[in-house]
C-alpha positions in Angstrom: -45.6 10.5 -24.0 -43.4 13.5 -22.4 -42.0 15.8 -24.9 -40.1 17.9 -22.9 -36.5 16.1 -21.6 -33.0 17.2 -19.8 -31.0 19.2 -22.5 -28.4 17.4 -23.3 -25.2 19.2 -23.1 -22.8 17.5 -25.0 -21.1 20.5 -26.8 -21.0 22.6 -23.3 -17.7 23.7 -21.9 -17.2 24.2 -18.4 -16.9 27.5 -16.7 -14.0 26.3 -14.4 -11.7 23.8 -15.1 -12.5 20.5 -13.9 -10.8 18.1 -12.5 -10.7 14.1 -12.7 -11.5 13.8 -9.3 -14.8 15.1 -10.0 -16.0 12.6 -11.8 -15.8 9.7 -9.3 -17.5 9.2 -6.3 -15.6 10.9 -2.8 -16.3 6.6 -1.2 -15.0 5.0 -4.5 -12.2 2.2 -4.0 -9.7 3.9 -6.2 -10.2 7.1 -3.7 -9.0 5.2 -1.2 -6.2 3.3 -2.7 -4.7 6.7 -3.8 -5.1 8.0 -0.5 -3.2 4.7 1.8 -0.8 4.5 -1.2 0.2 8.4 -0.1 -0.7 8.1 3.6 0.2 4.8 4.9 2.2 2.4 2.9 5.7 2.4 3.0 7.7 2.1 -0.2 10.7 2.7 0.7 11.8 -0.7 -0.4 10.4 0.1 -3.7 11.6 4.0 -4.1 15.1 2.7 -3.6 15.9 1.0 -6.3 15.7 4.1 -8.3 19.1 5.1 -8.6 19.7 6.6 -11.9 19.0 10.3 -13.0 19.6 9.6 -16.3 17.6 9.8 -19.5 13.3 10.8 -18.7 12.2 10.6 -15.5 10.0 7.6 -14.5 6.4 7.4 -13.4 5.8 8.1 -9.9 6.5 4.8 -8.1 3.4 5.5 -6.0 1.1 6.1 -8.7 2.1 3.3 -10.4 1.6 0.9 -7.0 -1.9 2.8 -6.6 -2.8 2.0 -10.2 -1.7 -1.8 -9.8 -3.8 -2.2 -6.4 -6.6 -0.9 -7.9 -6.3 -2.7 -11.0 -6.3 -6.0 -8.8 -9.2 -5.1 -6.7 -11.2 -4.1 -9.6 -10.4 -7.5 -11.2 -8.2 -6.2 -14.4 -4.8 -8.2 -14.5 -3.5 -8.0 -17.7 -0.9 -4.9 -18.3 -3.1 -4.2 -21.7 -6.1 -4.0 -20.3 -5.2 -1.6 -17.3 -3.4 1.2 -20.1 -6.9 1.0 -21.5 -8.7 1.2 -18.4 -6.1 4.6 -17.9 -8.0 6.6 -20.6 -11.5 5.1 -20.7 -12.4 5.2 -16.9 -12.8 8.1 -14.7 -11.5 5.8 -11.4 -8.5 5.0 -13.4 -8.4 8.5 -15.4 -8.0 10.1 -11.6 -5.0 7.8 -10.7 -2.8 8.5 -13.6 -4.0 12.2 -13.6 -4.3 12.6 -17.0 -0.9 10.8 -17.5 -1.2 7.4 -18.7 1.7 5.5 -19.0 1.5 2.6 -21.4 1.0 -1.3 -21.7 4.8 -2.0 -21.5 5.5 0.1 -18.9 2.7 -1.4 -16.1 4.6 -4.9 -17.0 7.7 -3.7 -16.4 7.0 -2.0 -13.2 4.7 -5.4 -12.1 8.1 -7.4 -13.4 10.8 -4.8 -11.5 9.3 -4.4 -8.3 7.2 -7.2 -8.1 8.7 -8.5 -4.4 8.7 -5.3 -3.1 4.9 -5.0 -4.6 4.3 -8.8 -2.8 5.7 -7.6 0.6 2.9 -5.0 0.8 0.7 -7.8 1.9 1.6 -7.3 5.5 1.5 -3.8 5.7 -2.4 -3.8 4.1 -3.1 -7.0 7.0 -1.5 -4.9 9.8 -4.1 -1.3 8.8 -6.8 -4.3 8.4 -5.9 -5.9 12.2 -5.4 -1.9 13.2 -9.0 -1.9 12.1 -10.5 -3.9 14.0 -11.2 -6.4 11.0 -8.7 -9.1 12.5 -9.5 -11.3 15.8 -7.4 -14.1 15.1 -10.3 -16.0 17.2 -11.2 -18.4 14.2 -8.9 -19.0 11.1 -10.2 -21.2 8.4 -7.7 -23.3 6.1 -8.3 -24.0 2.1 -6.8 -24.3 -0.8 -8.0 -23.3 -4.4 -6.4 -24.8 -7.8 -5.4 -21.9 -10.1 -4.3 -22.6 -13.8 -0.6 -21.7 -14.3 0.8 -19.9 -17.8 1.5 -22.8 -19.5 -0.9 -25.5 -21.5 -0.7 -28.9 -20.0 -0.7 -30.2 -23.4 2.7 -28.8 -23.1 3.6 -31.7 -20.8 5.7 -34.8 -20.7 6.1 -37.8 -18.9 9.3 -39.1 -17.9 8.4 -42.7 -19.9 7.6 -40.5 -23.2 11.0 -38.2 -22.2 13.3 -41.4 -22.4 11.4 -42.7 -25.8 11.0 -38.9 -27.2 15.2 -38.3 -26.0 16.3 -41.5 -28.3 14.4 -40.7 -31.2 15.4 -37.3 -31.4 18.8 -38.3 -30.7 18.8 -40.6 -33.6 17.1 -38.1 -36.0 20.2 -35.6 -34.9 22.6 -37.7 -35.5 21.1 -39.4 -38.6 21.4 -35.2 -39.9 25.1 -35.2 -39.0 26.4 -38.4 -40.2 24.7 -37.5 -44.0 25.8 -34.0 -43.8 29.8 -34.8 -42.8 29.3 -37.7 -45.6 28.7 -35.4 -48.4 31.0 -32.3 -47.2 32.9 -32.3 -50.7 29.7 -31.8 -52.4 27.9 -29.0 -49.8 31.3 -27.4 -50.3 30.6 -26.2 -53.5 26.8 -25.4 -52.7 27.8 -23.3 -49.9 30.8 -21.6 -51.4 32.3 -19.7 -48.6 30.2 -21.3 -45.6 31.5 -24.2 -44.0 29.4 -26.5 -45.6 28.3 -27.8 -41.8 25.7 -26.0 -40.5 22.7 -27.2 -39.0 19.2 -26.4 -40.9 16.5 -24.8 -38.7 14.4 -27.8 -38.7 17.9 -29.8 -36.9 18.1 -27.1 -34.8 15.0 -27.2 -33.2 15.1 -30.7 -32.9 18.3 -30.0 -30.9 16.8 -27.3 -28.8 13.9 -30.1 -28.3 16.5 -32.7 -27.2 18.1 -30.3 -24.7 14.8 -29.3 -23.1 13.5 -32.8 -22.8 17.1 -33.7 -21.5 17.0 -31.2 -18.7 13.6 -32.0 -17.7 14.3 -35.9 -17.4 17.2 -34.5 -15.2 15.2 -32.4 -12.9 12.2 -35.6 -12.7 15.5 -37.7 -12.0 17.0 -34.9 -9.3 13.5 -34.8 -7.4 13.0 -38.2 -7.4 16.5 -39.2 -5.6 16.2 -36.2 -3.2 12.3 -37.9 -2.8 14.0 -41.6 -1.9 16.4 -40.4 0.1 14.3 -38.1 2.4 11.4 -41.6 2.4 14.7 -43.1 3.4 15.9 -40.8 5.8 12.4 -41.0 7.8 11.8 -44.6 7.6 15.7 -45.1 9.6 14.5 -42.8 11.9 11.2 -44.2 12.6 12.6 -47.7 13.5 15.0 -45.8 15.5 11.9 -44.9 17.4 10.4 -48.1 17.8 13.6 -50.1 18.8 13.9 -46.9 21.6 10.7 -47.6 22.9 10.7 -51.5 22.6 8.0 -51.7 20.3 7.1 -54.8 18.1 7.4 -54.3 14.2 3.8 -54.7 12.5 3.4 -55.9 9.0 6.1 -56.6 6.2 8.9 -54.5 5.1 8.2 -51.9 2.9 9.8 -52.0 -0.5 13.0 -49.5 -0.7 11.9 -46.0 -2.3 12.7 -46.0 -5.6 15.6 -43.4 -6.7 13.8 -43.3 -10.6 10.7 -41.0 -11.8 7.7 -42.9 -12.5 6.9 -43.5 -15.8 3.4 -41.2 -15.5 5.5 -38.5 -13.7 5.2 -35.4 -16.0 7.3 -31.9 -16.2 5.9 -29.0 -18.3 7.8 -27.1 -20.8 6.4 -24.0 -20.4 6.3 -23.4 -16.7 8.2 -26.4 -15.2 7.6 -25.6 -11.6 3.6 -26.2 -12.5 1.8 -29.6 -12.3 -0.9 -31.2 -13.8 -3.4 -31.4 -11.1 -7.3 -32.8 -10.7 -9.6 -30.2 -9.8 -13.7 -30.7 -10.1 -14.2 -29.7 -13.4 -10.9 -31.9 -14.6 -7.3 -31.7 -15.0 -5.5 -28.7 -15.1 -1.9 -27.5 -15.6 -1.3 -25.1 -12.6 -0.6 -24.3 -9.2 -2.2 -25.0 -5.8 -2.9 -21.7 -3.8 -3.4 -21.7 -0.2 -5.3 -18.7 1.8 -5.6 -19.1 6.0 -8.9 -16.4 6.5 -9.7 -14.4 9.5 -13.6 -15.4 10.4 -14.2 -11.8 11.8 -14.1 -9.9 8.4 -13.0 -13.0 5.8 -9.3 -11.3 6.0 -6.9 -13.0 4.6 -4.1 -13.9 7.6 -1.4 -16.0 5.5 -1.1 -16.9 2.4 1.0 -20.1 1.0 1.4 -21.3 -2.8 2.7 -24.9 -3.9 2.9 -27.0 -7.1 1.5 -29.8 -5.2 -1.6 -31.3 -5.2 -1.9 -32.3 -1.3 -2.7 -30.3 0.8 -2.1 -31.8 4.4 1.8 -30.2 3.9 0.4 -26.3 4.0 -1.0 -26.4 7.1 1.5 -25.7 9.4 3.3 -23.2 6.7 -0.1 -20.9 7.3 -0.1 -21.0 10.5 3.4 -20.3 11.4 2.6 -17.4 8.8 -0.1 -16.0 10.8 2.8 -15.3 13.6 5.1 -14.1 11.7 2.6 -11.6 10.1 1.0 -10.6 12.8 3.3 -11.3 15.8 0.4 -13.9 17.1 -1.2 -16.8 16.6 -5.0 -17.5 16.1 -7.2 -19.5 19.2 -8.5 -21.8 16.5 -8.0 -23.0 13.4 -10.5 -25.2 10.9 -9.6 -26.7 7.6 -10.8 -29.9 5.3 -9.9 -33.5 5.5 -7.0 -32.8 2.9 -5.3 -31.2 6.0 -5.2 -34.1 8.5 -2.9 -35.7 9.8 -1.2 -37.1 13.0 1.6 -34.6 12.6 -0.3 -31.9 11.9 -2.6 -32.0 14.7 0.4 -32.4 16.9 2.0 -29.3 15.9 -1.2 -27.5 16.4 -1.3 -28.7 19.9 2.3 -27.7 20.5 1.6 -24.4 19.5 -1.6 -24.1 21.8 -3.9 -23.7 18.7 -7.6 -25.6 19.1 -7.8 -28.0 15.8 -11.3 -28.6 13.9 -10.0 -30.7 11.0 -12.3 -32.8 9.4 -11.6 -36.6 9.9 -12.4 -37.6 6.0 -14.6 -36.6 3.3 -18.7 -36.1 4.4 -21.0 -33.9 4.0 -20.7 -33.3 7.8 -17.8 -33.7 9.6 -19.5 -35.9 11.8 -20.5 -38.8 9.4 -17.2 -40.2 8.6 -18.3 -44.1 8.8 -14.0 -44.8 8.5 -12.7 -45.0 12.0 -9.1 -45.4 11.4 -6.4 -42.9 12.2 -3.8 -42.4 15.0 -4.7 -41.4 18.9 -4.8 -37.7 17.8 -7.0 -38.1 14.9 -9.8 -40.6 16.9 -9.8 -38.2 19.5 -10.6 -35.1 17.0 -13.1 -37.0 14.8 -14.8 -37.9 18.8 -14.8 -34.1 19.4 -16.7 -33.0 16.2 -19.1 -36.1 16.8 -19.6 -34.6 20.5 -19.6 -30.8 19.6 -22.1 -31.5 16.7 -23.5 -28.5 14.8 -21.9 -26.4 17.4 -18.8 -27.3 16.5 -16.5 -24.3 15.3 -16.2 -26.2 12.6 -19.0 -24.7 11.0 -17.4 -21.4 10.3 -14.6 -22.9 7.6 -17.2 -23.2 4.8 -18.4 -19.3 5.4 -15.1 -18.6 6.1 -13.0 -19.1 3.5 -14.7 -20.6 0.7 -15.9 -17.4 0.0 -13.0 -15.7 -0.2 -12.1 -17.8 -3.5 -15.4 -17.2 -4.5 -14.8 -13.6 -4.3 -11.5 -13.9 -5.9 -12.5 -15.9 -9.1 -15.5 -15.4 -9.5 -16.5 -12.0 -8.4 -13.0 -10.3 -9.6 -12.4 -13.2 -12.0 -9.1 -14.2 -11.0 -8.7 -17.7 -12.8 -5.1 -17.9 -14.4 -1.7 -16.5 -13.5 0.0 -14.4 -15.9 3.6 -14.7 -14.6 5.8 -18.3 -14.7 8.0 -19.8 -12.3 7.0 -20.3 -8.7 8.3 -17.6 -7.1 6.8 -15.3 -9.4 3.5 -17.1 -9.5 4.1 -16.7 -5.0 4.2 -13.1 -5.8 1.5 -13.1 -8.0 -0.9 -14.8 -5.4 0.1 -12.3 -2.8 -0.7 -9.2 -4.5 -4.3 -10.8 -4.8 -4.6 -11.8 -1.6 -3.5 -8.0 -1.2 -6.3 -6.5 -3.5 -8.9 -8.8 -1.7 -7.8 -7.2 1.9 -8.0 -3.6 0.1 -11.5 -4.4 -0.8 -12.5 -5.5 2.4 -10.8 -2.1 4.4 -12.5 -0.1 2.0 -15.5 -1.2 2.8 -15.1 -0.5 6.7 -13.4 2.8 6.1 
């Protein structure tokens, strides 16, 4: 056994001065955040809201973007947890330089700025493509369920809305009919107060009845604008078929209903969420959609929805690849979820080769169901021909890790922010902080 070791000089002070930057690596990701914060991002956007002079001066706005990208790639989210990071770790230590600002103010920055922190996605794509990590050769299509802020115990359907609205009602105005009853009386218990007002546990059943009330309104908005758009296409269609001359197949479908369903829910917490079926159950959240570069698994577009189909993305992600990048990609795979007549007609417009799967298989080529329009038997013959050569291959290696990456590696499972444009943001300062990672490592 060796009994002579390193001295261990704990109680030794420096000669010179050190500084933070010392202490973390010269190829460490926060290194090079700081340094295309400084050098290559434009926050312009972001500086200009700073108008006042008044009262202390604020934290560097490109510190504080620095410190949020790195947060992100390094897989810390919450505002609490990155003031801690400030003053226990040296890669967070050299971004604040000594300087940490608190918990409060990282969420109010995130909160103030937190478009202008979202729009930074396309500068970070554009140094990526500058890069050479962006082909636009192969795209591959997915989506990924992310839970939303809200418990989806926290729900209600529109059948338990119309019982829940009545009973509360009744219970309110059970309150008020007693109370006016017996005003004489209250009016010596109260002495100078009216003698009328509502008890906290009324109150809350008020505030109860107007939430549920504006719900069952929104369920009731959605489903007329639902009907009349179902309307609206079926017109059209048999304006279509009596152009062409075509006979009318099958019976009349029933007129779209302008009521919710009874099982159609709205959450109190964040109403723009949904209750959707994942493979480890149902959860209250949001349905995030990535379109991934095959060269360097960059992410090209990003799309976020509270639905649970996915088929309705597709073309969104493309025509965001253009409009990020000023062109579109030679090919494009994606699941079953995605397929449809429509879609594989716009694809076709827009001179992008489809590999969509034709319905759920282990291979693309096994589907045993041969139904479908002319565009979708034609694509399900193509895989069938192309076989394992089929580009097709490259969606599952494409961008199935990329979620992997995101939830699993940085561990990225629940939004912190409400409402669906925040929760947009949200998802685009990750997708963000997964092409920082990926430029870092290239750089």
């Amino acid at each position: 056994m060796s009994t002579h070791f390193r001295p261990w000089k704990i109680d030794e002070t420096h000669l010179l001065p050190a500084r933070v930057q010392d202490y973390v690596p010269a190829d460490h990701l926060s290194r090079f955040i700081v340094g295309l914060v400084r050098e290559n991002l434009d926050l312009s956007r972001l500086v200009g809201s700073y108008t006042s002079a008044l009262g202390q001066p604020p934290f560097s706005p490109w510190m504080m973007t620095a410190l949020l990208l790195t947060a992100y790639a390094s897989g810390l989210y919450s505002s609490r947890r990155i003031a801690k990071a400030c003053i226990e770790r040296a890669d967070f230590m050299l971004i604040v330089a000594g300087d940490p600002p608190d918990f409060r103010t990282i969420s109010d920055f995130r909160k103030r700025h937190l478009q202008a922190l979202a729009s930074l996605f396309v500068q970070v794509l554009k140094l990526a493509e500058k890069a050479g990590l962006v082909k636009l050769g192969h795209v591959a299509l997915d989506g990924t369920k992310i839970k939303a802020n809200a418990s989806k115990h926290k729900a209600m359907s529109y059948d338990r809305m119309k019982k829940r609205e009545v009973e509360l009602q009744a219970e309110v105005d059970a309150w008020l009919a007693a109370a006016q009853a017996a005003d004489a009386e209250e009016d010596k218990l109260y002495g100078d107060k009216r003698g009328d007002e509502l008890p906290d546990w009324v109150a809350d059943k008020q505030k109860r009845l107007d939430k549920i009330r504006a719900a069952k309104a929104e369920l009731e908005a959605e489903a007329k604008a639902a009907a009349e758009e179902e309307t609206r296409r079926r017109e059209e269609a048999e304006r279509k078929r009596i152009a062409e001359s075509r006979k009318k197949n099958g019976r009349t479908p029933a007129p779209p209903k302008n009521e919710p369903d009874d099982k159609a829910q709205r959450n109190f917490t964040d109403p723009d969420s949904r209750v959707l079926l994942t493979k480890d159950g149902y959860i209250q959240g949001y349905n995030a959609q990535a379109a991934v570069d095959a060269e360097a698994q960059i992410i090209v577009a990003h799309e976020l929805t509270g639905s649970m189909s996915d088929h309705g993305q597709l073309i969104p992600l493309v025509d965001g690849i253009e409009a990020n990048l000023g062109r579109q990609p030679g090919q494009a795979s994606a699941d079953s979820g995605y397929l449809s007549e429509a879609n594989l007609a716009a694809l076709d417009q827009r001179k992008i080769e489809p590999y969509i799967a034709t319905g759920r298989a282990k291979h693309p080529t096994e589907t045993k169901r041969n139904l479908g329009g002319v565009l979708t038997k034609a694509m399900r013959e193509k895989l069938k021909q192309q076989g394992w050569e089929s580009p097709y291959r490259l969606r599952k290696q494409t961008v199935e890790p990329v979620f992997g990456q995101i939830k699993q590696a940085r561990g990225f499972r629940q939004f912190l922010l409400r409402g669906i444009e925040k929760v947009r943001a949200e998802w685009a300062m990750i997708c963000t902080a997964h092409n920082l990672t990926k430029l870092a490592r290239a750089a």
